[in-house]
C-alpha positions in Angstrom: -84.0 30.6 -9.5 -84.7 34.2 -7.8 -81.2 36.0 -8.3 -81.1 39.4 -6.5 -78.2 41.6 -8.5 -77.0 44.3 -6.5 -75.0 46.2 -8.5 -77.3 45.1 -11.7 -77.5 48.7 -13.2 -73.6 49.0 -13.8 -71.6 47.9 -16.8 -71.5 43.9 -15.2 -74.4 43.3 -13.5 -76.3 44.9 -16.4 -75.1 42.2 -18.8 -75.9 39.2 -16.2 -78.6 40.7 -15.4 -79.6 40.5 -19.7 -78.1 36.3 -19.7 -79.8 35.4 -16.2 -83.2 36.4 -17.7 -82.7 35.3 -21.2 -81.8 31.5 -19.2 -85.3 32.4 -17.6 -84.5 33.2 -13.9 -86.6 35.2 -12.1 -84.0 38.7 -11.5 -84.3 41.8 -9.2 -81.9 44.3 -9.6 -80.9 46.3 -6.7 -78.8 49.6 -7.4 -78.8 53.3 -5.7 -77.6 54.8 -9.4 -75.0 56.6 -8.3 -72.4 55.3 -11.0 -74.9 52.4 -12.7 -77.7 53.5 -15.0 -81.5 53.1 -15.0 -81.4 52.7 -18.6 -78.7 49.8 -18.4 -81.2 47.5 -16.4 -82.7 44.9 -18.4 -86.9 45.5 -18.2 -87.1 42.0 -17.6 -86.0 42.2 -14.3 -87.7 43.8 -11.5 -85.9 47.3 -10.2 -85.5 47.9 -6.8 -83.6 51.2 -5.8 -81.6 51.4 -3.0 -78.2 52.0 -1.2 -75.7 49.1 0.6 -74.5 51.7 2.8 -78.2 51.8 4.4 -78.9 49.0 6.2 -82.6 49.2 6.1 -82.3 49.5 2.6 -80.9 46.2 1.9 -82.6 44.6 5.0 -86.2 45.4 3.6 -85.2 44.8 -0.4 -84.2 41.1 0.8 -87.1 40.4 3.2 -89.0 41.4 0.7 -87.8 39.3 -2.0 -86.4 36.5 -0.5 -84.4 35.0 -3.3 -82.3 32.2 -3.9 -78.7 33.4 -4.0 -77.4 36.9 -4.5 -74.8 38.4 -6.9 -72.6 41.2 -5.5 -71.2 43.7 -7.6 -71.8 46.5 -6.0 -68.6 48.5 -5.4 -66.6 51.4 -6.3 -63.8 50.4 -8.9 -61.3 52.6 -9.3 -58.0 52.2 -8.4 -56.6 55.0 -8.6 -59.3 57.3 -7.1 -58.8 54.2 -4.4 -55.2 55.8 -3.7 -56.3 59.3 -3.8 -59.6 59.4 -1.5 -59.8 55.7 0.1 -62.4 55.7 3.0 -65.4 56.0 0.5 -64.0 52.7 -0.8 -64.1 50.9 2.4 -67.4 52.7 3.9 -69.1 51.2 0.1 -67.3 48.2 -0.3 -66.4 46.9 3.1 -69.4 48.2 5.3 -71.9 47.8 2.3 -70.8 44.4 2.1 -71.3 43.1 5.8 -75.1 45.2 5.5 -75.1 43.1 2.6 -74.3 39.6 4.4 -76.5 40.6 8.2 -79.4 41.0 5.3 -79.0 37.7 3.6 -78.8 35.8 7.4 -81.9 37.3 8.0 -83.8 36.7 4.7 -82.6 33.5 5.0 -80.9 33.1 1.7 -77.7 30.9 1.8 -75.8 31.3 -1.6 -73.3 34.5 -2.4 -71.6 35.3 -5.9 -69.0 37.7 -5.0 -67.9 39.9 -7.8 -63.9 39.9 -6.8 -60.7 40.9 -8.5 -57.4 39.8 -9.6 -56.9 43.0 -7.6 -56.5 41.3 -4.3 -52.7 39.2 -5.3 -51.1 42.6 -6.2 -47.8 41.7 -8.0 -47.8 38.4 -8.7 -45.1 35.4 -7.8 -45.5 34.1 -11.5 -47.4 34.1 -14.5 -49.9 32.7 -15.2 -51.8 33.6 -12.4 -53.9 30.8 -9.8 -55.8 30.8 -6.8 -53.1 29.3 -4.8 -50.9 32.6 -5.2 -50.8 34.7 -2.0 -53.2 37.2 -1.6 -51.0 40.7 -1.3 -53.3 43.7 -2.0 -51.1 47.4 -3.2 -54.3 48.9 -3.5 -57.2 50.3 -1.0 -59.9 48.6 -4.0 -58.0 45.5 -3.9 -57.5 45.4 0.0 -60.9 46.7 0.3 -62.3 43.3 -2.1 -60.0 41.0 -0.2 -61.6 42.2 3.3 -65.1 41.3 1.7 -63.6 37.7 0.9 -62.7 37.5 4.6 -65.6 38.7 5.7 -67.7 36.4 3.4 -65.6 33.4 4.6 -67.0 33.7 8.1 -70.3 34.3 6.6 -70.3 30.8 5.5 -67.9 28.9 8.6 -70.7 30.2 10.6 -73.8 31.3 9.1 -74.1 28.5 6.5 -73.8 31.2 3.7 -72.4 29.2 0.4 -69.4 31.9 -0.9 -68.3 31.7 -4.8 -65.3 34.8 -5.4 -64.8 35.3 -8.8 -61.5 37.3 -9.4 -61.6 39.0 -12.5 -59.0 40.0 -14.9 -60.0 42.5 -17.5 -63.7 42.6 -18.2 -64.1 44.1 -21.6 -66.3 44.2 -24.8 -70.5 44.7 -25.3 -74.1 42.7 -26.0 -75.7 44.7 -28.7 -77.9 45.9 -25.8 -75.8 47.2 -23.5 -71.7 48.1 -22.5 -69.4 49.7 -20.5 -70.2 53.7 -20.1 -68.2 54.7 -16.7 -67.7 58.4 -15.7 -64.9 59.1 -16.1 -63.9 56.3 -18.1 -60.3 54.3 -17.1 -60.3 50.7 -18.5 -57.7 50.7 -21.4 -60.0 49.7 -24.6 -63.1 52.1 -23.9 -60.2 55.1 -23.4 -58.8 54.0 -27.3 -62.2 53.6 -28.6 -62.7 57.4 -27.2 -60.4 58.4 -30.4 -61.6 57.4 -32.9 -65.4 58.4 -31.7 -63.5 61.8 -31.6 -63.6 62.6 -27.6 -59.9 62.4 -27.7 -56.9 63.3 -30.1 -55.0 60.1 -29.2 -54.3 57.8 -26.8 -51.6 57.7 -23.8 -49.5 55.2 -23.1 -47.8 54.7 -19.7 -44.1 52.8 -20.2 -42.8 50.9 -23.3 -39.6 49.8 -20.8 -41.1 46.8 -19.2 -39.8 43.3 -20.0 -42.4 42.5 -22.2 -42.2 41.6 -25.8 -42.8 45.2 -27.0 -42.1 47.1 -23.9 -45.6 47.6 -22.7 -47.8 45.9 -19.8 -49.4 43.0 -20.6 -53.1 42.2 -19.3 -55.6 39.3 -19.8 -59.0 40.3 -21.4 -62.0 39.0 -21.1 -65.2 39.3 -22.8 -68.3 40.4 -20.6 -70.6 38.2 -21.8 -68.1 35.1 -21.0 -67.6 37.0 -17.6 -71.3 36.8 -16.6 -71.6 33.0 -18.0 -69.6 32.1 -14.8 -71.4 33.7 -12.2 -74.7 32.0 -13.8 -72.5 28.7 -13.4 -71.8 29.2 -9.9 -75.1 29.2 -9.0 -75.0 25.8 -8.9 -75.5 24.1 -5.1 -72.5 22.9 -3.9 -70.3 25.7 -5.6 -67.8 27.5 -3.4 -64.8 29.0 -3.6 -62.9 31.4 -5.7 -61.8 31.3 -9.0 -59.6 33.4 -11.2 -61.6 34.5 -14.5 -59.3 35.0 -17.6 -58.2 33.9 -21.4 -54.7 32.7 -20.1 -53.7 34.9 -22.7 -52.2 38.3 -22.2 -51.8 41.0 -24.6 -50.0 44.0 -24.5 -50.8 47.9 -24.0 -49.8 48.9 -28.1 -51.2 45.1 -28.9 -54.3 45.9 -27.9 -54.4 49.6 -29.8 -53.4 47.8 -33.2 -56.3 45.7 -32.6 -58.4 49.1 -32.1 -56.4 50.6 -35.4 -57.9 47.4 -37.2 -61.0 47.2 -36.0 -62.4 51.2 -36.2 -60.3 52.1 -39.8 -58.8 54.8 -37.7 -54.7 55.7 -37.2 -55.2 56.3 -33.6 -52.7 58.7 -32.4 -50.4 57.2 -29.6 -48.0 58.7 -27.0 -45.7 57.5 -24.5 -45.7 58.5 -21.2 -43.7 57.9 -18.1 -44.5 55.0 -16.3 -47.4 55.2 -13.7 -47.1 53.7 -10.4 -48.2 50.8 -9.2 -48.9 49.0 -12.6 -47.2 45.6 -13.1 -45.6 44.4 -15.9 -48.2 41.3 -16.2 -51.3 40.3 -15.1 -52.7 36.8 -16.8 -54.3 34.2 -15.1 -55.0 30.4 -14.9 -58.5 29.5 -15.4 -58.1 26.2 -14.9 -60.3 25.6 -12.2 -63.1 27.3 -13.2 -62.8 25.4 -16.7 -63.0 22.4 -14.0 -65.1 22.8 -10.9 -67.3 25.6 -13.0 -67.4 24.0 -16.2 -66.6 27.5 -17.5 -66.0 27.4 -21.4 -65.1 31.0 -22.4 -66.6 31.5 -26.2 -65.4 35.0 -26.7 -61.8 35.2 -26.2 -60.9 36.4 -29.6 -59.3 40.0 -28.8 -60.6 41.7 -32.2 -63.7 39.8 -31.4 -64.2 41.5 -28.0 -62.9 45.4 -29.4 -65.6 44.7 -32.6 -68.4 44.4 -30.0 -67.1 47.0 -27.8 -67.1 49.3 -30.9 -70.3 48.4 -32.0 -71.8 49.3 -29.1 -70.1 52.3 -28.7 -71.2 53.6 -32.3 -74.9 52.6 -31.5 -74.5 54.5 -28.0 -72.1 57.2 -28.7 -73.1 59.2 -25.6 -73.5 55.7 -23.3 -76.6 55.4 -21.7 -77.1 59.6 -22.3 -78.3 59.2 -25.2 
C-alpha cells in the first residue's frame, strides 16, 4: 500500500514509518519538524514537509500523493503543558485534524489510522481498562484526541472515510535505529534513563500513598515496536473502530526504576515528592479486542526487555537525534 504518515518524523511515526517499509509499503512521511526530527525519518520513505495547521499544505501533500490510507500522529502530547497553555493544543490537534480529514475527501483516500490515547476515559470505572468504558477526558490533550474521534466518526457516517482509533497506554522502548528524544522530555522511563546518562542526579517520584501494592501509580507499558505492529494491522479493509493498546499488565512508578537500576548497573537516586494533580492511581488496559478483531500479538511485553532497548538506544544516541 501507499501509507502517508503525518507525524512520521516523531518518536512513533518514526518507528512505523521503519516496520511499514521493511513490510515493503510504499511510505511518505509528512511532518513540519517542529517537535519530530529530520534525522528520525526512515530514508526509505519519501519526506514531505509541511504543517496540519495550513490547509494548503496538507491539501496539496495528498493530491499529490494520493495514497491508500493515512496514519495520524500528528499532535502535541503533553499533558501538562495541555493544562498550562491549552489553545495550541486544540488549534494543532483539533483544527489540524479536520484540515487533515477535508484533504483526505478530496484526495479521495478512504482509510484513517488515528493515533489516540487512553487519554480520552480519564479516571477509569475499573481496571483493566476496555473500549466500552465511558469516555471522560480531565485533560485539554485528552479532550482535544476525543474531539478528533468525534470528528473522525462523522468523517466516516458521511464521507465513507474507514476510522481505526488506537488508544494507547504507555509507548516506550527503542529499534536499534531510532527512539524516543522529546524536548523537554516527560514519559517516566526516558526521565530515569536521564540518570544514569548523567543529565540528572536522580529521579523524582510523585506519591508513594496510593493504594497500590508499593504506594506508587501503576501504568501499562508498551513496547514501540509492538505499538506500530497494530497500526500496520489496521490497515486491513474492513477495519474500524477503536481499540485499547496495552500489556494488561501494569507496573508501578519504583517498579519500573528497579527495572532501570538492573538494567544500566547504576543506583539511581530516587526522591519522593508530593503528589501531582491529576495522575490516577492506575491506568492498564484490556487488549482483548485488538488481540481479536486486529489479530494483535504483542512480542515485546517483557518490561526489562523494553528498558534494555530503550537504553541501548539511548547509549548509541546520547544527545537524541543531536548528535
Amino acid at each position: 500500500m501507499k501509507v502517508f504518515v503525518a507525524g512520521g518524523a516523531g518518536y512513533i511515526g518514526s518507528v512505523t514509518t521503519e516496520m511499514l517499509c521493511d513490510e515493503g509499503h510504499d511510505v511518505v512521511v509528512f511532518d513540519n519538524l517542529e517537535r519530530g526530527h529530520q534525522a528520525a525519518i526512515d530514508p526509505r520513505a519519501k519526506f514531505v514537509q509541511g504543517d496540519l495547521r495550513y490547509k494548503e499544505d496538507i491539501k496539496s501533500a495528498l493530491l499529490a500523493e494520493r495514497p491508500d490510507a493515512v496514519i495520524h500522529f500528528a499532535a502535541y502530547i503533553e499533558v501538562g503543558e495541555s493544562m498550562v497553555d491549552p489553545m495550541p493544543f486544540y488549534e494543532n490537534n483539533v483544527s489540524g485534524s479536520l484540515n487533515l480529514m477535508h484533504a483526505m475527501i478530496q484526495a479521495g483516500c478512504k482509510k484513517l489510522i488515528f493515533s489516540s490515547t487512553c487519554a480520552t476515559y480519564g479516571t477509569p470505572e475499573r481496571i483493566p481498562m476496555d473500549e466500552t468504558l465511558p469516555q471522560k477526558p480531565e485533560s485539554v490533550y485528552g479532550d482535544s484526541k476525543l474531539l478528533c474521534e468525534h470528528m473522525f466518526k462523522w468523517g466516516q457516517e458521511i464521507h465513507g472515510v474507514e476510522c481505526v482509533f488506537l488508544r494507547y497506554f504507555n509507548a516506550c522502548g527503542a529499534t536499534a535505529k531510532y527512539g524516543e528524544a522529546h524536548n523537554p522530555e516527560s514519559h517516566l522511563i526516558p526521565l530515569v534513563l536521564q540518570v544514569p546518562q548523567g543529565k540528572r542526579e536522580k529521579i523524582f517520584i510523585f506519591g508513594e500513598d496510593y493504594e497500590t501494592r508499593d504506594g506508587t501509580c501503576v501504568r501499562d507499558y508498551i513496547h514501540i515496536k509492538d505499538l506500530a505492529q497494530a497500526h500496520i494491522l489496521a490497515l486491513k479493509p474492513g477495519m474500524g473502530g477503536a481499540f485499547n493498546l496495552g500489556n494488561g499488565d501494569g507496573y508501578t512508578v519504583k517498579e519500573v526504576i528497579d527495572v532501570c537500576r538492573e538494567v544500566t548497573g547504576h543506583p539511581i537516586p530516587a526522591e519522593v515528592q508530593p503528589r501531582r494533580a491529576g495522575d490516577c492511581t492506575a491506568l492498564v488496559a484490556d487488549a482483548t479486542k485488538a488481540k481479536t478483531v486486529l489479530g494483535w500479538d504483542p512480542q515485546h511485553a517483557d518490561l526489562k526487555e523494553i528498558v534494555q532497548s530503550a537504553w541501548d538506544w539511548h547509549q548509541a544516541h546520547p544527545n537524541g537525534y543531536e548528535d
